[in-house]
N, C-alpha and C positions, 0 to 999 in steps of 0.2 A: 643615652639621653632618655630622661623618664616622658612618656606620654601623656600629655593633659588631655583629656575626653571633655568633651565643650557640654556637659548635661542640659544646659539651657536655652541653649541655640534654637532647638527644636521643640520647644515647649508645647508650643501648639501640635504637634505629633502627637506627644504626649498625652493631653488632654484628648486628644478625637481617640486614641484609643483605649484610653481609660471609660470615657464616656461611649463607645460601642462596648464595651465587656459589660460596662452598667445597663445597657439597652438589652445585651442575651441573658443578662441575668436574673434583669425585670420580667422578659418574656418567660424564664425558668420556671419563675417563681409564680406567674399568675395563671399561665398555660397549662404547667404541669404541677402544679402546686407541691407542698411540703409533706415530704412523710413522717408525721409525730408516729413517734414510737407511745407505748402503755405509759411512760413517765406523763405523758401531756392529753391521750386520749383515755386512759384506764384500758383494765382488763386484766386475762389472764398470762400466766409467761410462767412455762412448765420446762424445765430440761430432765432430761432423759439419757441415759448410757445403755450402748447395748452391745454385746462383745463382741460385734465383726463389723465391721464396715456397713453401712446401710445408705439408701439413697433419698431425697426427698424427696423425689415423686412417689415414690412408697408411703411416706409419712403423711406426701398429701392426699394423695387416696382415701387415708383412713378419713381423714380431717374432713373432705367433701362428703361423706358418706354421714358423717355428725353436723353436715349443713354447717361447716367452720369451712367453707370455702376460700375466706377472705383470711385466713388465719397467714400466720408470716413462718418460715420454719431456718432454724440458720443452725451450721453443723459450727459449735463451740472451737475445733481443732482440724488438724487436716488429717486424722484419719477417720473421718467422716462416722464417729461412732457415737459421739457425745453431742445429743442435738436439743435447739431452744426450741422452744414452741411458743408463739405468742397467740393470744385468741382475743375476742371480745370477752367482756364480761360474763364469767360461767358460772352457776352455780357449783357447791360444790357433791352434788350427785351429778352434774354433767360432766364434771371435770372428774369425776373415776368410771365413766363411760367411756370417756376418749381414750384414759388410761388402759382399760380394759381392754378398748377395740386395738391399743397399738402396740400389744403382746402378738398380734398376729404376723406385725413384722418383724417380732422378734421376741424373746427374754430381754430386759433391760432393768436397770436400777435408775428410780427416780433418786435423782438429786435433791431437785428442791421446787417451788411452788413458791409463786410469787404472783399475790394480786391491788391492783392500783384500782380505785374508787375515781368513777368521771371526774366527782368533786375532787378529790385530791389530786387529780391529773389537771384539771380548770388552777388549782392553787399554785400545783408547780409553774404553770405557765407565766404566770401572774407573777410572780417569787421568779424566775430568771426573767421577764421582760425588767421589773424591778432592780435586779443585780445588772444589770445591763445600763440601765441611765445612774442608777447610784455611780457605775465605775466609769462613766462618760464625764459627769458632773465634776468627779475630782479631780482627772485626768484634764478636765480644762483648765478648774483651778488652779493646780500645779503648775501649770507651764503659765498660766498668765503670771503667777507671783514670781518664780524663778527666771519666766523670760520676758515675753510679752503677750500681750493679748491676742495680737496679728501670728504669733508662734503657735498659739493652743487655739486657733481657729483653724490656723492651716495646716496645723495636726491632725485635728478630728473632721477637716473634712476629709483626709486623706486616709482616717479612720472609718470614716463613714464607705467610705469607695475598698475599702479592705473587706467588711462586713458583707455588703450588699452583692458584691462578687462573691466571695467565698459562698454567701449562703447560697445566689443562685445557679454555682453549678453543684452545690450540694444537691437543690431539687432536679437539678438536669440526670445528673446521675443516679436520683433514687434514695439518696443516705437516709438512712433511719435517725430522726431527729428522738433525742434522749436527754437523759440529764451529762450524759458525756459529751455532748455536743455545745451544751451551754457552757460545759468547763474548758472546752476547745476554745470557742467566742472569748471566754474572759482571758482565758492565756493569751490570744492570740492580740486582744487591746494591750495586755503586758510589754510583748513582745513589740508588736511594730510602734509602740509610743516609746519604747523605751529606745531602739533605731534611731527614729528620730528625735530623739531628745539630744542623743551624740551628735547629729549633724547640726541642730540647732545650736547647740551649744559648739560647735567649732565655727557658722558661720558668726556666731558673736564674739570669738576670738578672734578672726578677722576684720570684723568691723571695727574694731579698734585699732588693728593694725593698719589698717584702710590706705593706701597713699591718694596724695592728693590727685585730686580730677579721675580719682579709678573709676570704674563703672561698678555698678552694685553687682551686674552679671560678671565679672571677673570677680569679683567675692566668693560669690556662691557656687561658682567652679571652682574656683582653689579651695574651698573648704568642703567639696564632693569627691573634688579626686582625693583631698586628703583622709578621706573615713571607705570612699567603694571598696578600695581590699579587705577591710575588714568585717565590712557589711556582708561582703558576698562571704567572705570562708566563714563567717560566724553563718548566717544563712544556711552554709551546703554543709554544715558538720550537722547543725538542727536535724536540716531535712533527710539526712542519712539515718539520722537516727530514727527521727519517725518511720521511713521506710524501713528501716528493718524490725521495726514493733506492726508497720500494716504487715510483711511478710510472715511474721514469725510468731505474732502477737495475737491470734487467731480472730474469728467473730466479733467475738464480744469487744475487741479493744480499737475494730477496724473503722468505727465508723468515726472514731476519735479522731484517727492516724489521719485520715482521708482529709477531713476538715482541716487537722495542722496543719499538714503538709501546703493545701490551696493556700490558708493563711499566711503561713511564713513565706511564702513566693511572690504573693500578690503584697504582702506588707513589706518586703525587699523592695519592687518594684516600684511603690508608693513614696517609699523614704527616699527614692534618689532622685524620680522622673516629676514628681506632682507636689508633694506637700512645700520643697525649697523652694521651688517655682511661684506656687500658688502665693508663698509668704513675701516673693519679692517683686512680683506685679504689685498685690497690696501696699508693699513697702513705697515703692515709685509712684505710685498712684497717689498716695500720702503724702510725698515729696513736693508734686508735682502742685498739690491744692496748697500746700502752705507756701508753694512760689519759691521752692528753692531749686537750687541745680544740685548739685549733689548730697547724697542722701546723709543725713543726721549720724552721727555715731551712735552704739547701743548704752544706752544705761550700764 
């Protein structure tokens, strides 16, 4: 005998704890604030190779000692020999001082040098806040022409509750905000709108199937249990794979990994527990002012 899971029953669960993860993730975000990386603040970002293993308190040493205290240093791989350097803006006779001073911990081969201008860091911000509402915009569009309007509302709010968590345990834990984090955020609107666009679009092959006097909440659980298998193994193959690019994928690709992974969890949990939900309170509410009893079939 197959199992029906009642996703609706509990709705109200569901909202109180989407709306505390939104409460720790506001306080994340305003307590501990965000750490833009050189993509948003400028600056320097030097890597370095050195042929044996090296540590970075060594690296910070030098750094303190050039009054680059606040400088950030991240080992590119795990044999701790390939490292980034990030700094403020240096000139560039400050920046073969540093160099200079950090042959002491060792011979190494400069890689490469890589500097962002405040202004062009002011610009990128600007340019992903930008790609962010442009990809909101359409995403609404889309689901009002294709479904309805009460669908790409309670899409993106449930979008909006994907975002606002993901980012704020990004600041809980530290992650270096980049331009790889803004390509995190836009995948990650991909991913859970595209989630539920399947469920929306199976609760609209129900609604026509509808029998009479059903309840809208027996709807919206037949058409949950009918997509949760595959939401969730689609979900746990994603999230394996990002985990083993945070594992394997070293420094430079983790702050990415870190971001997907909260996303694709929190946009699982979105698509089953909140956005159906949200759309068929709206729905009933609708219902309920046009003075009908049972709710309309879908277009």
């Amino acid at each position: 005998m197959k199992i029906q899971l009642d996703f609706v029953k509990h709705y109200k669960l569901w909202f109180l704890l989407s709306g505390m993860l939104v409460l720790v993730a506001l306080l994340g975000i305003f307590m501990r604030g965000l750490n833009y990386g050189i993509d948003f603040t400028g600056g320097t970002q030097m890597v370095v190779k050195y042929p044996r293993p090296v540590t970075s308190a060594a690296v910070s040493r030098v750094l303190k000692k050039e009054n680059l205290s606040q400088s950030q240093v991240l080992f590119m791989g795990s044999s701790h020999q390939e490292v980034q350097i990030t700094t403020p803006t240096i000139s560039e006779h400050e920046r073969n001082l540093v160099l200079a001073k950090l042959k002491t911990v060792g011979n190494y081969q400069e890689i490469s040098t890589n500097r962002v201008s405040g202004i062009v860091g002011a610009q990128t911000g600007r340019t992903a806040l930008l790609a962010v509402l442009i990809a909101t915009a359409a995403i609404i569009i889309y689901i009002a022409i294709r479904f309805e309007m009460r669908f790409a509302l309670a899409g993106i709010i449930a979008l909006l509750l994907d975002v606002v968590i993901t980012v704020g345990v990004v600041a809980l834990i530290h992650v270096t905000l980049t331009v790889y984090f803004i390509m995190a955020v836009l995948t990650i609107f991909g991913y859970s709108m595209n989630d539920r666009i399947i469920v929306f679009d199976r609760i609209r092959e129900n609604l026509h199937k509808q029998r009479k006097n059903e309840p809208l909440e027996d709807v919206v659980n037949r058409s949950l249990n009918q997509v949760v298998m595959r939401s969730i193994n689609t979900s746990s193959t994603v999230m394996l794979a990002l985990a083993a690019l945070l594992i394997l994928g070293g420094a430079s690709l983790r702050d990415f990994s870190v971001t997907m992974l909260l996303g694709v969890f929190f946009g699982t949990f979105t698509s089953l527990f909140v956005a159906s939900p949200v759309w068929m309170l709206w729905r009933k509410r609708d219902d309920v002012r046009r003075g009908g009893g049972r709710p309309a079939r879908a277009d």
